[in-house]
C-alpha positions as CSV (number, residue, x, y, z in Angstrom):
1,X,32.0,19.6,178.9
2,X,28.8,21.5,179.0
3,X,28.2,23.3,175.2
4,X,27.4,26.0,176.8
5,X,30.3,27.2,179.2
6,X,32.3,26.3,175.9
7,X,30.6,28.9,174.3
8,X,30.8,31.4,177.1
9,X,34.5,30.7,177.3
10,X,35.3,31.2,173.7
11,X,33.2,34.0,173.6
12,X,36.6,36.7,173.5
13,X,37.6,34.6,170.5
14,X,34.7,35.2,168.1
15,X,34.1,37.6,165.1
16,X,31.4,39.8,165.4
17,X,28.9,37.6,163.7
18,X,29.6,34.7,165.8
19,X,29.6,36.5,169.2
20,X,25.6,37.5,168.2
21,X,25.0,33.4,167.8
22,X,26.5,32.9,171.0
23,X,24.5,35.6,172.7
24,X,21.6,33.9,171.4
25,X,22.8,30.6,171.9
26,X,23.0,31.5,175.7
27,X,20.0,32.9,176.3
28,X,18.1,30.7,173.8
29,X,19.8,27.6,173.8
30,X,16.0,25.6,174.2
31,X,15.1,27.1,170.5
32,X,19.0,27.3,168.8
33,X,19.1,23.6,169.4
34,X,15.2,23.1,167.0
35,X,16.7,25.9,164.7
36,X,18.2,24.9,161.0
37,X,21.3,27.2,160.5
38,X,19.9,29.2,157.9
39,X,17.1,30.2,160.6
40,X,19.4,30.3,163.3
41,X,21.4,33.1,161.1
42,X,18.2,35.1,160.0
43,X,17.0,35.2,163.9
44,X,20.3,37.3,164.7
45,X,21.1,38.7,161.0
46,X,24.0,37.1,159.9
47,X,24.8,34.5,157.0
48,X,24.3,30.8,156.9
49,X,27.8,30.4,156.4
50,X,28.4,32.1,159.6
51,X,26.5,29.9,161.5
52,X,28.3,26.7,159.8
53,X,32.2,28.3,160.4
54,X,30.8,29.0,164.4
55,X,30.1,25.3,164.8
56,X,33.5,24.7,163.3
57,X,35.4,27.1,165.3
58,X,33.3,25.6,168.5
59,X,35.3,21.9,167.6
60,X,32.4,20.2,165.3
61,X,32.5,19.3,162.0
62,X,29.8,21.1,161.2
63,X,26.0,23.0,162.4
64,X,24.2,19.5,162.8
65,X,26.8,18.3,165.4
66,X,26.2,21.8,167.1
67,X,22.6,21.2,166.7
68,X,22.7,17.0,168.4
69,X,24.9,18.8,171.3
70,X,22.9,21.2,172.3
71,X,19.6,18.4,172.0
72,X,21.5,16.6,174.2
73,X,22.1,19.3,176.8
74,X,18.4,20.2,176.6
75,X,17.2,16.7,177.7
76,X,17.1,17.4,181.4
77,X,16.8,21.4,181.7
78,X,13.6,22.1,179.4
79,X,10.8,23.2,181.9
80,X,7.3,22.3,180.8
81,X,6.8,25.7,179.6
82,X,9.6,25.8,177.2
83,X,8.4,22.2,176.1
84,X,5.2,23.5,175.1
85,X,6.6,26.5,173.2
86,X,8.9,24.3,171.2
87,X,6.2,21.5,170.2
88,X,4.0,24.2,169.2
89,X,6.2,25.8,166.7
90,X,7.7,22.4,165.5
91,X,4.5,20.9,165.2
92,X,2.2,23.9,163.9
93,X,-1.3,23.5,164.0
94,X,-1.9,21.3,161.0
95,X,-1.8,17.2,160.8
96,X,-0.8,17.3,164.3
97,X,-1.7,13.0,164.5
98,X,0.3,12.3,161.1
99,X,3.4,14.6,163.0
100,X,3.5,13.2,165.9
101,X,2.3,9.5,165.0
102,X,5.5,10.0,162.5
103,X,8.0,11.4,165.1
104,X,7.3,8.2,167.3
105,X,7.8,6.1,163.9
106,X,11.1,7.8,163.7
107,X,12.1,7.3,167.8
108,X,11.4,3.1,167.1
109,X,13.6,3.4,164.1
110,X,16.4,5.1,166.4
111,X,15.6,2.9,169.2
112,X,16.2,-0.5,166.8
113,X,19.4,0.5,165.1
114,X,20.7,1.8,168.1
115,X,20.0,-0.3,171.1
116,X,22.4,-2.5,172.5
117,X,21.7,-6.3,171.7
118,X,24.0,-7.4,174.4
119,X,23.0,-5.4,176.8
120,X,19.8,-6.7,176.1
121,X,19.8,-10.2,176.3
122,X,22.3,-9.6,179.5
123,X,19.1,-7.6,181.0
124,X,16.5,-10.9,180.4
125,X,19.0,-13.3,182.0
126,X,19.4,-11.2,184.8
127,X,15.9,-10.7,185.1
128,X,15.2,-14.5,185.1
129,X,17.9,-15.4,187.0
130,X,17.2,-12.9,190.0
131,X,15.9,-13.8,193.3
132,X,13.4,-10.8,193.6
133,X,12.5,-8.4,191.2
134,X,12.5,-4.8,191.8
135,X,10.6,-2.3,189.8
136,X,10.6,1.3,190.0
137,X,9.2,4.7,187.3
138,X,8.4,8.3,188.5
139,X,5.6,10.3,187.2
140,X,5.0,9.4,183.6
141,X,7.8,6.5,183.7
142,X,4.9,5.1,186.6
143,X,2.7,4.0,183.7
144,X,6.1,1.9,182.4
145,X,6.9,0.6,185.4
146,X,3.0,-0.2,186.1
147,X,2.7,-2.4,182.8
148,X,6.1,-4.0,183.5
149,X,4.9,-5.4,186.4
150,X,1.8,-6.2,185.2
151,X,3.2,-8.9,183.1
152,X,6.3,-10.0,185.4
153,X,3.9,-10.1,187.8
154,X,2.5,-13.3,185.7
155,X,5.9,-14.8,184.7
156,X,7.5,-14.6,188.6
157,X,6.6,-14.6,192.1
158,X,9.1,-12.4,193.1
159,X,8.1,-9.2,192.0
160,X,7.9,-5.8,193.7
161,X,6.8,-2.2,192.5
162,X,8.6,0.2,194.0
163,X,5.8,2.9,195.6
164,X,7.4,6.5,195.3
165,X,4.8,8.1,197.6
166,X,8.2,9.6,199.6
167,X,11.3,9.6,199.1
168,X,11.8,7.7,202.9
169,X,9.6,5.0,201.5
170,X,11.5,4.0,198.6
171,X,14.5,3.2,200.4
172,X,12.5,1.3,203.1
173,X,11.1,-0.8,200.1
174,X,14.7,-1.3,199.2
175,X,16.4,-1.5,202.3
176,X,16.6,-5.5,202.5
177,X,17.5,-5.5,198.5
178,X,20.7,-7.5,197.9
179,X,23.3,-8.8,195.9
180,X,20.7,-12.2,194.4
181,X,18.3,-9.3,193.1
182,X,17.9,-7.1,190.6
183,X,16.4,-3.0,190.5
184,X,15.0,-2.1,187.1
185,X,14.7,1.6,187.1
186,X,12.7,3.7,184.3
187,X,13.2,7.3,183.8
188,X,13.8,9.7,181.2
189,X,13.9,13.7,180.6
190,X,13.6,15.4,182.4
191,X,15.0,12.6,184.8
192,X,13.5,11.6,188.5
193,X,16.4,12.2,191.5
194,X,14.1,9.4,192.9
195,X,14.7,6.8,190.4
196,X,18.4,7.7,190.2
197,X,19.5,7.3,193.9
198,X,17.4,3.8,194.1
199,X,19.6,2.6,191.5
200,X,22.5,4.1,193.2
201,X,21.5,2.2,196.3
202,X,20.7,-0.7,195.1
203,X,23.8,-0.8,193.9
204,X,25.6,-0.1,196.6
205,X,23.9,-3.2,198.1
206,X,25.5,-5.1,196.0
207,X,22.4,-6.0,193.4
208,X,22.3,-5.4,189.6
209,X,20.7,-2.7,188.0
210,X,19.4,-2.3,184.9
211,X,18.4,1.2,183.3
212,X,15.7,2.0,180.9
213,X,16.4,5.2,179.8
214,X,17.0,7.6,176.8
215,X,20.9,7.9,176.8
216,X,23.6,6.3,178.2
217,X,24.4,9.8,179.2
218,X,21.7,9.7,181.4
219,X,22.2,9.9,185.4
220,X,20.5,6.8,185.3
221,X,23.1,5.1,183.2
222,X,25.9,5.8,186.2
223,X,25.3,2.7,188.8
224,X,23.3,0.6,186.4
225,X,24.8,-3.1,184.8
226,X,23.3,-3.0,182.2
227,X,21.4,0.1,180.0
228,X,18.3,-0.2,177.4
229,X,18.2,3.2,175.5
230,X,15.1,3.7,173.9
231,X,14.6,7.4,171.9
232,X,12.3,9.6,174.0
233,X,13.4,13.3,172.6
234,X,10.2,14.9,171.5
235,X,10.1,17.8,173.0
236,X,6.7,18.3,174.1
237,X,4.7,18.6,177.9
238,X,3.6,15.0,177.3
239,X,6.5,11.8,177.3
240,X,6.4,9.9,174.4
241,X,6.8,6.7,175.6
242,X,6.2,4.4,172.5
243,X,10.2,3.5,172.1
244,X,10.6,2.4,176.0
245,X,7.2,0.6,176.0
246,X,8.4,-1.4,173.2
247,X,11.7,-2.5,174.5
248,X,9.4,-3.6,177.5
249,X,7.3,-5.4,175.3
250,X,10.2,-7.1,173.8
251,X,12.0,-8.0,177.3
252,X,8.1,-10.1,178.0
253,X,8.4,-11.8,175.1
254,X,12.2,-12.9,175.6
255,X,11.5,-13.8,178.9
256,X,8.1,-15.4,178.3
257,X,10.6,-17.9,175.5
258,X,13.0,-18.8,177.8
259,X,10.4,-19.7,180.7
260,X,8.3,-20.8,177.7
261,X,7.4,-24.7,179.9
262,X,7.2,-23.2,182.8
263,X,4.5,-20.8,181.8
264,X,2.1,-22.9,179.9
265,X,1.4,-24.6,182.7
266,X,0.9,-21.0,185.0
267,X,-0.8,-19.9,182.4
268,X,-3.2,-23.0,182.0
269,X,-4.1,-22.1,186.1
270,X,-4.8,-18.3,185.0
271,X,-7.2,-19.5,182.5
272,X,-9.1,-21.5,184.7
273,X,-9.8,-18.6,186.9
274,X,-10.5,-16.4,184.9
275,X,-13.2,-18.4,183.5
276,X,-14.1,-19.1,187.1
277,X,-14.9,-15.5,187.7
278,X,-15.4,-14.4,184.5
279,X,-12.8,-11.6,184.3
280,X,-13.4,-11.2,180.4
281,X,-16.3,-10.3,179.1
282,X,-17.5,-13.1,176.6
283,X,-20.5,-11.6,175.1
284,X,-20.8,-11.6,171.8
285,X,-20.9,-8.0,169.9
């Protein structure tokens, strides 16, 4: 249930104290959920203490649950705006590279312990296994979705990236898409409608689906077969997309093992022309 019609709803049943962290909760949900509880308390003048027994009397076990819910609910609402405002004063205006280089540190830990292995290895199979490959990201996902193909692109013939230049188009890209194939669709907060209703298609056509995407919460996660959750949270006008790149960079290298014969041999062919036409610079520096 959303936090915060829980908090609306229980709103007759709190003390004094705790009906001033709802108000603010309600109408500042974007910064409460950034907040630590003894700030939350100074910001609307009442104890720490308060703060912890509101969480408590909400159903949590205690102000960091709170705190994770309401991250959670913030995923797809934030506009770019409030984004901005919250980077800003989590960030601060000193070692802004050693901040954010760290938080992305932080999101690949997450990602690691907290993917699904399974899931995982049932995503490469299906990849390789598939009779055409289906590839779709919106907006900053695009550049996911771009370098995924790049590199299937060399591992299969059968390889298509979805365009999203209208929302007709995509579905005439998918129309023929069937139950031998498999849609890989990349999106994350605040989440593409586009991206979600091609997966819902395709699977209504009967093909498999596999989400990569930053919860299995996510409207992504719905009609897909299989979900990769990599940690995208940082709230911030720009994605970071370090965690989902790497799971990509890890599905190319399981797939590149398993098709390991089969692509020295391709590969062998790809050198040859690009010495032929001299793709890489060779010149010594």
């Amino acid at each position: 249930m959303d936090i915060l019609k829980t908090i609306e709803e229980s709103m007759k049943s709190f003390s004094k104290g705790q009906r001033a962290i709802a108000r603010y909760m309600l109408e500042h949900y974007d910064k409460a959920a950034y907040m630590t509880a003894l700030r939350l308390g100074s910001e609307v003048n009442v104890s720490e203490s308060t703060v912890v027994r509101f969480a408590i009397e909400l159903g949590f076990e205690g102000y960091p649950e709170l705190q994770k819910s309401l991250r959670e609910l913030i995923r797809s609402r934030l506009t770019t705006l409030q984004r901005i405002e919250i980077a800003n004063d989590r960030i601060g205006d000193d070692e802004v590279l050693e901040k954010v280089v760290n938080y992305d540190i932080e999101k690949l830990k997450i990602t690691l312990e907290s993917v699904d292995k399974a899931a995982f290895e049932k995503a490469v199979d299906t990849v390789i296994s598939a009779k055409r490959i289906f590839i779709m990201g919106v907006r900053s996902s695009a550049s996911l979705a771009q370098f995924m193909n790049f590199y299937f692109t060399m591992m299969f013939d059968n390889v298509k990236l979805v365009s999203t230049t209208s929302r007709s188009e995509v579905f005439e890209q998918l129309f023929r898409i069937g139950p031998d194939d498999v849609m890989i669709g990349i999106t994350f907060p605040r989440y593409s409608k586009r991206v979600t209703d091609a997966l819902e298609f395709a699977s209504s056509k009967g093909a498999k689906t596999i989400a990569l995407t930053d919860s299995n919460d996510s409207p992504a996660a719905e009609n897909a077969d299989c979900v990769l959750v990599a940690r995208s949270d940082m709230a911030s006008f720009a994605d970071s997309l370090v965690a989902p790149l790497s799971i990509i960079n890890a599905m190319t290298v399981a797939i590149g093992k398993k098709k390991e014969k089969e692509l020295t041999d391709t590969f062998n062919e790809f050198e040859s022309i690009w010495e032929q036409y001299e793709v890489y610079d060779k010149s010594s520096r």
